[in-house]
C-alpha positions as CSV (number, residue, x, y, z in Angstrom):
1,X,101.3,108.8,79.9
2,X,104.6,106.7,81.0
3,X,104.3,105.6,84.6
4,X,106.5,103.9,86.9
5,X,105.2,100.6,88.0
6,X,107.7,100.2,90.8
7,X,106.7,103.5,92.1
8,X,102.8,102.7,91.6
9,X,103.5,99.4,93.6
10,X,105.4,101.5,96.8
11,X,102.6,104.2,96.8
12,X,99.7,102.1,96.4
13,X,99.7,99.6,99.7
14,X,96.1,99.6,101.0
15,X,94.5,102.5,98.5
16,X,95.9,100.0,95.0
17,X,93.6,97.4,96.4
18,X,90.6,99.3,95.9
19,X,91.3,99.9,92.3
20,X,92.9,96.5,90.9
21,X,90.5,95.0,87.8
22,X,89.7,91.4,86.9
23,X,91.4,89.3,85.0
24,X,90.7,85.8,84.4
25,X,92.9,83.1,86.0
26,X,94.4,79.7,84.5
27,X,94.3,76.6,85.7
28,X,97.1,76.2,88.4
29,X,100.3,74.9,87.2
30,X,104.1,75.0,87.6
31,X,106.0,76.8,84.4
32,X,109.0,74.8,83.5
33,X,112.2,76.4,82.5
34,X,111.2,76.7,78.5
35,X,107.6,77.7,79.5
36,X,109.3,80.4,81.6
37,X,111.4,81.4,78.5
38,X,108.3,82.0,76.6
39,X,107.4,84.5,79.0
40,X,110.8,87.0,77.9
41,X,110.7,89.9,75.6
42,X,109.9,93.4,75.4
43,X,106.3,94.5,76.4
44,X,105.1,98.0,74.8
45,X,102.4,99.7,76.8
46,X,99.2,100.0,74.9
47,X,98.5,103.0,76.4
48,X,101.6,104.7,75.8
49,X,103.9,103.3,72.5
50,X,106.7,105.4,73.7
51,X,107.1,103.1,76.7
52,X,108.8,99.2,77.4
53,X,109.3,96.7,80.1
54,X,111.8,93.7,79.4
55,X,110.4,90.3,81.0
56,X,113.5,88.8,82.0
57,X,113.9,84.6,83.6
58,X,116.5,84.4,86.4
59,X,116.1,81.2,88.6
60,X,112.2,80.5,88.7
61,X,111.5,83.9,89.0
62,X,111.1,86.9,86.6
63,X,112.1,90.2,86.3
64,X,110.3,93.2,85.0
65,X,112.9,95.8,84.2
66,X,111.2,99.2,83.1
67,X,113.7,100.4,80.1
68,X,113.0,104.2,80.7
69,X,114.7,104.4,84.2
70,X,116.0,101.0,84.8
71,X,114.5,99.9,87.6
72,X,114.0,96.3,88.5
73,X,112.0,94.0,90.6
74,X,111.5,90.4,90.6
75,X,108.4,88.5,90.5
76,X,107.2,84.7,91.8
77,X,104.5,82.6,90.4
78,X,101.2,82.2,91.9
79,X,99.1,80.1,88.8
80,X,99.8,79.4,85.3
81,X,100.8,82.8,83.6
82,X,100.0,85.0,87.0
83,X,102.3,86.0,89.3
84,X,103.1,88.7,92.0
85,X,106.1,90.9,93.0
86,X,108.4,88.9,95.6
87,X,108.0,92.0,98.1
88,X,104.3,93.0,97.6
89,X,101.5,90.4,96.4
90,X,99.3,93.6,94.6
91,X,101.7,94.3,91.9
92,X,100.5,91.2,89.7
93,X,101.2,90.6,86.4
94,X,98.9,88.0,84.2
95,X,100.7,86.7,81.0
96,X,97.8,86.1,78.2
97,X,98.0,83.8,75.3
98,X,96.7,84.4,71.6
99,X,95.1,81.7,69.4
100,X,98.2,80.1,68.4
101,X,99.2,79.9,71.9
102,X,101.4,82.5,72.0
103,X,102.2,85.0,74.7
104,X,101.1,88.1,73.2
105,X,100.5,90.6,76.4
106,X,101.3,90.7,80.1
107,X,98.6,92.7,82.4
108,X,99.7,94.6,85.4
109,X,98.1,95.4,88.1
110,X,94.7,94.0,86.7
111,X,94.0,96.4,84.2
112,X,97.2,97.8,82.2
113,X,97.8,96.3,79.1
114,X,101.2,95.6,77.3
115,X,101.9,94.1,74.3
116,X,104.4,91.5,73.3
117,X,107.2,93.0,70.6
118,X,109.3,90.7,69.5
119,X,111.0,92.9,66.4
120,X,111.5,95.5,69.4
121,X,115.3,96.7,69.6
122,X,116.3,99.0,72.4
123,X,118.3,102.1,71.3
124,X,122.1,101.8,72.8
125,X,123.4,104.3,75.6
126,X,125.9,106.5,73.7
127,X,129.3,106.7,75.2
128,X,129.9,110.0,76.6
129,X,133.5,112.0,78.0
130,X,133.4,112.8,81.3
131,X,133.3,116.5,80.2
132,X,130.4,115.5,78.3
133,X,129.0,113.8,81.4
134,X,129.6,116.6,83.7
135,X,127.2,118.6,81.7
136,X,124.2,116.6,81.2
137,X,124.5,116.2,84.7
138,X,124.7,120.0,85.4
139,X,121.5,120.2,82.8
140,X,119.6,117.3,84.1
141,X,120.3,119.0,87.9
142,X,119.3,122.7,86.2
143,X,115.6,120.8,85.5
144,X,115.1,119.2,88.3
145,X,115.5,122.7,90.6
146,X,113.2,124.7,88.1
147,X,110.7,122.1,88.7
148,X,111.2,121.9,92.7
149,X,110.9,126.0,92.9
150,X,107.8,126.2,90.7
151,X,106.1,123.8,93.3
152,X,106.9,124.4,96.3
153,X,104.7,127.9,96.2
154,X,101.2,128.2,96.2
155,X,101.4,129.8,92.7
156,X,100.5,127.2,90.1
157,X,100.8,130.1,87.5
158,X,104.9,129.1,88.0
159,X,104.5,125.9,86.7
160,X,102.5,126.8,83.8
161,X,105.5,129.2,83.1
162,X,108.2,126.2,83.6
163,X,106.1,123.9,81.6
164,X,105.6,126.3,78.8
165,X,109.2,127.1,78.8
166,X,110.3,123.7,79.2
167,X,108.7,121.1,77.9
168,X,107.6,120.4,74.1
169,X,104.5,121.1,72.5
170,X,103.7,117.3,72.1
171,X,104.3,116.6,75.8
172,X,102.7,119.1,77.1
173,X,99.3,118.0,75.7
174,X,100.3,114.4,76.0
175,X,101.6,114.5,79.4
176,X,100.5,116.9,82.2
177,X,103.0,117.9,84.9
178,X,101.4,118.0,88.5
179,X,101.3,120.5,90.6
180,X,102.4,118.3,93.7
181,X,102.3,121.6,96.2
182,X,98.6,120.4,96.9
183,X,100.1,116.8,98.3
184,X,103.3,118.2,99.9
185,X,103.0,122.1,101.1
186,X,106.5,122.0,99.0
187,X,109.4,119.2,98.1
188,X,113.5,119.2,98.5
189,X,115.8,117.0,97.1
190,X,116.5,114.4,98.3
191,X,118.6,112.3,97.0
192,X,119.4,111.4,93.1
193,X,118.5,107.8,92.6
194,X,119.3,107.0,88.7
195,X,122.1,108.8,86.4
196,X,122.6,107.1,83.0
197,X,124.7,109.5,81.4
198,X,124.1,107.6,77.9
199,X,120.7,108.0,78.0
200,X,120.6,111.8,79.2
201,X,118.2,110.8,82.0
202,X,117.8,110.9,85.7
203,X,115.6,110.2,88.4
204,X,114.9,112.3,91.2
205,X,113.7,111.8,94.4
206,X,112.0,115.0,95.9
207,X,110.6,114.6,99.9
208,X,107.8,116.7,100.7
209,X,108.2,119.6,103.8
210,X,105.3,119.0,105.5
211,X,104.6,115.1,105.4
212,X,107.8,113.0,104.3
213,X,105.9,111.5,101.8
214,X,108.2,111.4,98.3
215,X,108.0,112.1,95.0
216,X,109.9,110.5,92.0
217,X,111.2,113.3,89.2
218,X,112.2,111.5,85.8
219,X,113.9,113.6,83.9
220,X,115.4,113.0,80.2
221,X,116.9,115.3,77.4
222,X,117.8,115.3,73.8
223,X,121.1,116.0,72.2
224,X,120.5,119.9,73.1
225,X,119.8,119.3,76.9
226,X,116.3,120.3,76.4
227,X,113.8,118.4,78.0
228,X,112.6,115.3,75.9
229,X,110.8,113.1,78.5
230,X,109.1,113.6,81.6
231,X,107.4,112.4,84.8
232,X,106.8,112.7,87.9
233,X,104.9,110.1,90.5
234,X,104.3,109.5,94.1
235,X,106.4,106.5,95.9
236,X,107.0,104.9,99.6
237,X,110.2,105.1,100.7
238,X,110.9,102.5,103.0
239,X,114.1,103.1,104.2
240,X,112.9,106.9,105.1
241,X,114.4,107.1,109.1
242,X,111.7,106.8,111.1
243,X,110.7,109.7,113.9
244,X,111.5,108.5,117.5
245,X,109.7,110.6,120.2
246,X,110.7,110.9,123.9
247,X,107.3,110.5,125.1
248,X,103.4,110.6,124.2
249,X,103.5,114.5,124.6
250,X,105.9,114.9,122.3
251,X,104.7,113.1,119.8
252,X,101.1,114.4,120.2
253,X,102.7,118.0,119.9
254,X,104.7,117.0,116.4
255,X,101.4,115.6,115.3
256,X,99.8,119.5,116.1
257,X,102.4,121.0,114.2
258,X,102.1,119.1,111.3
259,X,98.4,119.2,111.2
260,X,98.7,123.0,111.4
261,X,100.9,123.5,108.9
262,X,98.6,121.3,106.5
263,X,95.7,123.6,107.6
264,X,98.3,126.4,106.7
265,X,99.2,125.1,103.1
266,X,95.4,123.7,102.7
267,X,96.7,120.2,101.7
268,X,94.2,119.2,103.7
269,X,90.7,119.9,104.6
270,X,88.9,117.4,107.2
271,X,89.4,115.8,110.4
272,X,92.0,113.8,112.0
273,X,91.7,111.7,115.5
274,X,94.2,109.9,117.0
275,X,93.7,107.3,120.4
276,X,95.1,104.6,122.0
277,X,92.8,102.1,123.7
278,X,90.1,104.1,124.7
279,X,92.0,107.2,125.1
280,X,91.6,110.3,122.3
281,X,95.2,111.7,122.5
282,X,94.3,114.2,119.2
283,X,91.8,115.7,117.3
284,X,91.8,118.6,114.5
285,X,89.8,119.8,112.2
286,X,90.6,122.7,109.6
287,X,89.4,123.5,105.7
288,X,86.0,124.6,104.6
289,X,82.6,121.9,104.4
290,X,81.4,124.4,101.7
291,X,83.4,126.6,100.3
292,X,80.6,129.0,98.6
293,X,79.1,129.6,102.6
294,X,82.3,129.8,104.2
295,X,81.1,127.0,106.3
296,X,84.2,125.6,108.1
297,X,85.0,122.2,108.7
298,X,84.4,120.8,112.8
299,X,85.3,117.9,114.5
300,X,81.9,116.6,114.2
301,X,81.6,117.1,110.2
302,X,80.2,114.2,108.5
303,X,82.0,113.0,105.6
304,X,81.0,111.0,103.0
305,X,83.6,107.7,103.9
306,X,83.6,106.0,100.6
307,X,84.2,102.3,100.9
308,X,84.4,101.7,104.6
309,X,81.3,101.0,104.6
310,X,82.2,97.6,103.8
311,X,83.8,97.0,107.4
312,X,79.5,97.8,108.5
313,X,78.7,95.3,106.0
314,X,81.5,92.2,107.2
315,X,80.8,92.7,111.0
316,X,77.2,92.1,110.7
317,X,77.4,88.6,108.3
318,X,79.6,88.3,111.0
319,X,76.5,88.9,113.3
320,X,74.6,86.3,111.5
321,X,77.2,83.1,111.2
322,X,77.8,84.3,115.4
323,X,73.9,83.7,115.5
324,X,74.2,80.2,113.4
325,X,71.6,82.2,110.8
326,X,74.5,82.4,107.8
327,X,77.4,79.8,107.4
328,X,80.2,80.9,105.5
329,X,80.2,77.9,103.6
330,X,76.6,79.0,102.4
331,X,76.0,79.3,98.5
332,X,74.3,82.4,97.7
333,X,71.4,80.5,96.1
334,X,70.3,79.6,99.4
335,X,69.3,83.5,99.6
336,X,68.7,84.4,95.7
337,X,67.2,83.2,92.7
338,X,67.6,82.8,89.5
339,X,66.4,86.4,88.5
340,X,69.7,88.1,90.0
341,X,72.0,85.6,88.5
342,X,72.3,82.1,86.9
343,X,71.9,79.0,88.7
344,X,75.5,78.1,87.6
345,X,77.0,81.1,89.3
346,X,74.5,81.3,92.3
347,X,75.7,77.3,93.2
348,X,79.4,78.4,93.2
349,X,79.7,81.6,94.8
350,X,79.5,81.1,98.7
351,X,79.4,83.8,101.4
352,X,82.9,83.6,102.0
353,X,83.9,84.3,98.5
354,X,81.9,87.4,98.7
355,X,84.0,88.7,102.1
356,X,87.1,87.6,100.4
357,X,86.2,89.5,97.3
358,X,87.3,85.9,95.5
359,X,83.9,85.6,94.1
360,X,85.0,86.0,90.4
361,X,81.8,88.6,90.4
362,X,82.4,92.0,88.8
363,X,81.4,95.7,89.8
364,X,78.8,98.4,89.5
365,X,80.5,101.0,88.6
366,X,80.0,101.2,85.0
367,X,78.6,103.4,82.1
368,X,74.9,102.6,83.1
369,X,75.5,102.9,86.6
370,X,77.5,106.1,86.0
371,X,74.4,108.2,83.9
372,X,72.2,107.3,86.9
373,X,69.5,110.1,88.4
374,X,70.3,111.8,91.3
375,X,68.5,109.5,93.8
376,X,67.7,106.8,91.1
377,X,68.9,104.4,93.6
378,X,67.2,103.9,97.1
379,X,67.5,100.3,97.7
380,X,69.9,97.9,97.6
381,X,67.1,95.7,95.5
382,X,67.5,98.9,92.9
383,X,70.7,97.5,92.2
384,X,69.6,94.9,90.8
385,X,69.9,96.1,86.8
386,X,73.6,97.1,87.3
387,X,75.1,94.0,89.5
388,X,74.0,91.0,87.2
389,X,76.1,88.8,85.4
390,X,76.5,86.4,83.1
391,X,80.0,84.9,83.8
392,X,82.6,84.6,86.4
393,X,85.8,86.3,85.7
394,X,87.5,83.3,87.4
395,X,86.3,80.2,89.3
396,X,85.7,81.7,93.1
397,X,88.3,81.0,95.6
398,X,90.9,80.5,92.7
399,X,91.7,84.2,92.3
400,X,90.9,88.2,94.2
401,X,89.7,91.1,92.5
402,X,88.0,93.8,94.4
403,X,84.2,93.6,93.8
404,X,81.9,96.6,94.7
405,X,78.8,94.2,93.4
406,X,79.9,91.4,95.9
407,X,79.0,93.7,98.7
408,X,75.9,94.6,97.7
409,X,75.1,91.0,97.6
410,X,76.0,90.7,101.1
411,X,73.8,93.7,102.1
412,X,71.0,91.6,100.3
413,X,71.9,88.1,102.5
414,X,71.6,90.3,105.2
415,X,67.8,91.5,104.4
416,X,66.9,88.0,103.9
417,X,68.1,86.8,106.7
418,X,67.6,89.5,109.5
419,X,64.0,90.2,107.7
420,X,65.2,94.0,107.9
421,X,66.1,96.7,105.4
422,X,70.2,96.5,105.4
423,X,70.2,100.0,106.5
424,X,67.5,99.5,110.0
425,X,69.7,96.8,110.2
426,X,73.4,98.3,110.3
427,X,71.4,101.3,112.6
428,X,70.3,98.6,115.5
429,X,73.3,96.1,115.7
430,X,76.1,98.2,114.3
431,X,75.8,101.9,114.9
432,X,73.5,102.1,118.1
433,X,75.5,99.3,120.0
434,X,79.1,101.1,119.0
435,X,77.5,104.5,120.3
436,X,77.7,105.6,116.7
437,X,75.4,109.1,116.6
438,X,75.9,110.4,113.4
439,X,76.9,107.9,111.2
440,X,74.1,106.8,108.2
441,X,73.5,107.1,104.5
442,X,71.9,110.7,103.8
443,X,69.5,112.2,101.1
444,X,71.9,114.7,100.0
445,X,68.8,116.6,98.4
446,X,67.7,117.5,101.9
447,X,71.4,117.2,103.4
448,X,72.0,117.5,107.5
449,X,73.7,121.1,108.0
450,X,77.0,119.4,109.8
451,X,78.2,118.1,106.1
452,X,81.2,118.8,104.2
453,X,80.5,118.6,100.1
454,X,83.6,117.2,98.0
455,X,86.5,119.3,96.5
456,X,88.7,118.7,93.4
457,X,91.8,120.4,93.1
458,X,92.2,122.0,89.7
459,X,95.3,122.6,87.7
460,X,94.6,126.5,88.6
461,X,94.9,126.0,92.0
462,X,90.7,126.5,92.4
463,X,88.4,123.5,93.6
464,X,85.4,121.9,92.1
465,X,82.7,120.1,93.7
466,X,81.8,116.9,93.5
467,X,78.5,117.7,93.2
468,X,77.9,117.1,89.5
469,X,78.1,113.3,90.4
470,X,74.9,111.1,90.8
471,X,74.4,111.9,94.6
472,X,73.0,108.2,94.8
473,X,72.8,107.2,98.3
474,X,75.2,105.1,100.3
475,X,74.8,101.2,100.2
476,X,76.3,97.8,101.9
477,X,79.5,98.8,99.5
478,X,79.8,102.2,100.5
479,X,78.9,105.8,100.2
480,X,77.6,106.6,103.5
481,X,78.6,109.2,105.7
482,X,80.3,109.5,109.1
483,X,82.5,111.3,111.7
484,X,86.0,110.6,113.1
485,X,84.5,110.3,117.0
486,X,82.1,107.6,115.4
487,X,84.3,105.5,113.2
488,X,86.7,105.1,116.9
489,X,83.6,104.3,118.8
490,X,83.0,101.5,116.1
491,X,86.6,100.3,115.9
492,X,86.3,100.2,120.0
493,X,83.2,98.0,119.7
494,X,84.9,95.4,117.5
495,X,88.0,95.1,119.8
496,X,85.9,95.0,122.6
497,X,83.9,92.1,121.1
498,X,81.0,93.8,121.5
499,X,79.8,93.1,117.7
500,X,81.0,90.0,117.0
501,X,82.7,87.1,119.0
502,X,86.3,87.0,119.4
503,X,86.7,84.0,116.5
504,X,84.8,85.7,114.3
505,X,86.7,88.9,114.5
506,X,89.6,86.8,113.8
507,X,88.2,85.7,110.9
508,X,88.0,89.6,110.2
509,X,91.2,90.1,109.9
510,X,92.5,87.1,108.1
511,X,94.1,87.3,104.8
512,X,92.5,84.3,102.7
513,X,94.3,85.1,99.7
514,X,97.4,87.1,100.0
515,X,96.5,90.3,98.8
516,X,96.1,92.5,101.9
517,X,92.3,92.0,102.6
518,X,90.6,89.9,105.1
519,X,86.3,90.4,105.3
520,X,85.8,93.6,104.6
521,X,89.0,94.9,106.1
522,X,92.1,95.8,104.5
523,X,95.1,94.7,106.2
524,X,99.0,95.8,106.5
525,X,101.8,94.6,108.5
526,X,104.1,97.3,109.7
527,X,106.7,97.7,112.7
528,X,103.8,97.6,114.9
529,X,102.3,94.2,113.7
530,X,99.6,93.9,112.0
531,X,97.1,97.0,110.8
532,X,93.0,96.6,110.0
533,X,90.7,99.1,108.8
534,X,89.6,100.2,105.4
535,X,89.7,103.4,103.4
536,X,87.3,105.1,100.8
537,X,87.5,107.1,98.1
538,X,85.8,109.1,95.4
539,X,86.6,112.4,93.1
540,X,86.3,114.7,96.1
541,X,86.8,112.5,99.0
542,X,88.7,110.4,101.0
543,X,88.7,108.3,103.8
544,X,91.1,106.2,106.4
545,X,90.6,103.7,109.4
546,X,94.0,102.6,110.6
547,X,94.0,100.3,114.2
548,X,97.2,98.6,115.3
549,X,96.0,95.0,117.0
550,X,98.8,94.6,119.0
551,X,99.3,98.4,121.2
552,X,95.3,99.5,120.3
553,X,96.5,102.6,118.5
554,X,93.3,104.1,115.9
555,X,93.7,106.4,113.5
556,X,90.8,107.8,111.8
557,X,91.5,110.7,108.8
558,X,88.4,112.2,107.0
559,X,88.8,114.7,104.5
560,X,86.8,116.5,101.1
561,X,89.8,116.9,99.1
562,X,91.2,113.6,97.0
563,X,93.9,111.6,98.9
564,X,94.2,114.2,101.1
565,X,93.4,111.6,104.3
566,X,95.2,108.6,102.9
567,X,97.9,110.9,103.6
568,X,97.7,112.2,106.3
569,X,96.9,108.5,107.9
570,X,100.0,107.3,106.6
571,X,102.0,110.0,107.8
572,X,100.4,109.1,111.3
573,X,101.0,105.8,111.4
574,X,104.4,106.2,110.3
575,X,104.8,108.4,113.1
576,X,103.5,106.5,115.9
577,X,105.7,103.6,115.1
């Protein structure tokens, strides 16, 4: 399936971090201008052959053009072969060499592969009339409105009919067509972004009616106008005009209406608070816990919060270097031996790689991990099987990917040091001192009766639970369960210094390697200055913690349908600025 890169980079922000692979790093070095020439050609996508970027050297910089829509964006380098988009440092790109030497692929985003084509040949844009022009544009704009009407019902039987009636055998089984009236209640045109007459294409950007969030339409057709090529992906639109409010009330009241009109559409399903300092100016729940009982959703539903556990785990390491028990500096072999993981690696990975996630250490979520007995896992020490390694992906501090395993690690400092179990640990100097009542990791075979179970939207317009998963209980990484009232008593606590001291908060919320991520807490900078939190997510649920340092806005969106609170959060945020 073609995808737009630039779009995956403007959608992505804080939720792309959670999902970015490893790759390992070369030695740091400055390119020179023929080393940078090596780096040009045409890159096929492994996934899809149908689809090409063009490397490109202007300056010292590169520039990725994507040949299906023409879109550009230019890139700096960070070390060696890896480098990061001037305007966003989580769209990387890591050239690799083959045994001769050679470049032979270029990995973006950490984990998609293309390969180096040097016999490649683009086709050229055929000339067209103007008449001719005129009415590929007319065809192109005919597409692009069958598609906005199927979607912006509830009926996803109309889009089965448009795809059927639209699309070719071949990409129909090859590429399937979203129904976006899950994410958007509905979308409009907004503007036409790309028209290359030569190449029968165009790219449209549709703006959804209930939360301005945006939608990119590529359309392209063959010499009969019939539809050849097509996608459609979600993007941030910068330059959207942002939403100025007279007043608090008024804002608090747009905030209703929206919320209302997602419960209408059932985009979402889950709670939503808004505050500022230690005021609650909103709060809203709507949707069904469990569907099968008719069970509605409340404002004290707990919801399974994915990884935001992580900002439990952070604050109390932060606990233990505010205590002088941990030092940040601290190798891990001060705490494990050589049963979890070699000397080597246990002598080079310190505490502060682990925050950082620039360890080098990998993840847990793997095939083994993934066939796992409901309740197989207990412990953190039950990890133990699924979290070893043999090798680094890269030397710690020299690179970030986001590690799952590096948390658990942390949870297990933290039972050697505080002589607790991690989770009677969080409970007493986390939970209890934030005012936290609700908030823990749960036996979902003997579940508490305020829970909402996970949804999946289908292509029928029905949901699925999540249940079929391996219900393993939550850990330091994540996978426990909370409310929005208790994940704004916790962010409270922490700006209060009432966890940890006002350095190490700091250190919280500092971004060690450029990527958006400080200890255990995502970071953003928006018109407001800078935003911390985390979010969390799984098939069936998701999760967002938005605070603003600087006016002590927090945001807290919970929800048991997929991105349906990354969302929403954004929509707030972008509202209160």
């Amino acid at each position: 399936m073609k995808k737009s890169l630039i779009a995956l980079l403007m959608t992505r922000s804080l939720l792309m971090l959670m999902l970015l692979g490893m790759v390992k790093s070369t030695k740091a070095q400055t390119l020179n201008e023929g080393e940078l020439k090596q780096l040009e050609g045409y890159y096929q996508f492994r996934a899809n052959k149908e689809s090409y970027l063009q490397i490109s050297v202007v300056g010292k910089q590169l520039k990725l053009t994507q040949l299906w829509d023409s879109k550009t964006l230019l890139f700096n380098q960070q070390q060696g072969l890896n480098f990061t988009a001037s305007d966003n440092p989580t769209f990387t790109l890591m050239f690799t060499k083959d045994s001769l030497q050679n470049i032979n692929t270029v990995v973006v985003f950490g984990n998609d592969v293309w390969d180096k084509r040097p016999d490649y040949q683009p086709l050229p844009e055929i000339t067209l009339s103007a008449q001719e022009q005129a009415i590929v544009k007319r065809a192109l704009q005919d597409k692009m409105q069958a598609y906005v009407a199927a979607v912006s019902v509830a009926q996803p039987n109309l889009l089965a009919k448009f795809v059927k009636d639209q699309l070719p055998e071949k990409l129909q089984e090859t590429n399937p067509i979203p129904h976006i009236y899950k994410s958007t209640g509905g979308v409009t045109l907004y503007k036409e972004i790309v028209f290359q007459p030569g190449k029968r294409r165009a790219v449209y950007l549709l703006k959804g009616k209930v939360l301005n969030n945006f939608f990119e339409l590529s359309l392209a057709l063959d010499a009969q106008n019939k539809i050849k090529e097509m996608e459609v992906y979600e993007v941030r639109v910068p330059e959207y005009p942002v939403q100025k409010f007279k007043d608090q009330a008024t804002l608090v009241a747009s905030l209703r209406a929206t919320a209302e009109a997602l419960s209408r559409t059932d985009i979402f399903s889950g709670t939503i608070l808004l505050a500022k300092n230690d005021q609650i100016l909103f709060t809203y729940a709507c949707g069904d816990a469990i569907k099968a009982k008719g069970t509605k959703n409340n404002i004290n539903t707990l919801f399974n919060i994915g990884s935001m556990n992580k900002m439990f785990t952070a604050t109390a390491i932060m606990q233990l270097v505010d205590k002088g028990s941990i030092k940040l500096d601290d190798p891990i072999s001060k705490y494990m031996d050589t049963t979890w993981l070699p000397q080597a690696i246990l002598d080079k990975v310190t505490i502060h790689h682990l925050l950082s996630h620039s360890s080098g250490l990998g993840d847990f979520f793997r095939e083994a991990y993934d066939k796992l007995l409901y309740r197989k896992i207990n412990q953190l020490k039950d990890f133990k099987p699924y979290i070893k390694e043999r090798q680094l992906a890269f030397e710690p501090g020299t690179d970030w990917a986001y590690s799952n395993a590096g948390m658990i690690w942390l949870g297990l400092v933290i039972e050697k040091v505080s002589g607790q179990d991690y989770f009677e640990y969080v409970k007493q100097y986390i939970y209890k001192p934030s005012g936290m009542k609700y908030t823990d990791r749960y036996d979902l075979a003997i579940p508490p009766a305020n829970i909402a179970i996970g949804y999946i939207p289908q292509a029928d317009g029905t949901y699925k639970d999540n249940t079929s998963g391996s219900g393993n209980r939550g850990s330091s990484a994540g996978g426990g369960y909370s409310t929005v009232a208790d994940l704004y008593q916790f962010a409270l606590a922490l700006f209060n210094n009432k966890l940890v001291s006002e350095s190490s908060k700091k250190l919280l919320f500092t971004d060690y390697m450029n990527k958006g991520y400080g200890y255990g807490f995502q970071l953003r900078t928006t018109a407001l200055g800078k935003v911390v939190g985390h979010s969390g997510g799984a098939p069936g649920i998701n999760a967002v913690s938005f605070s603003t340092l600087d006016q002590g806005y927090h945001i807290v969106v919970l929800s048991n349908y997929d991105r349906a609170a990354q969302r929403v959060g954004d929509y707030i945020l972008q509202l209160i600025q």
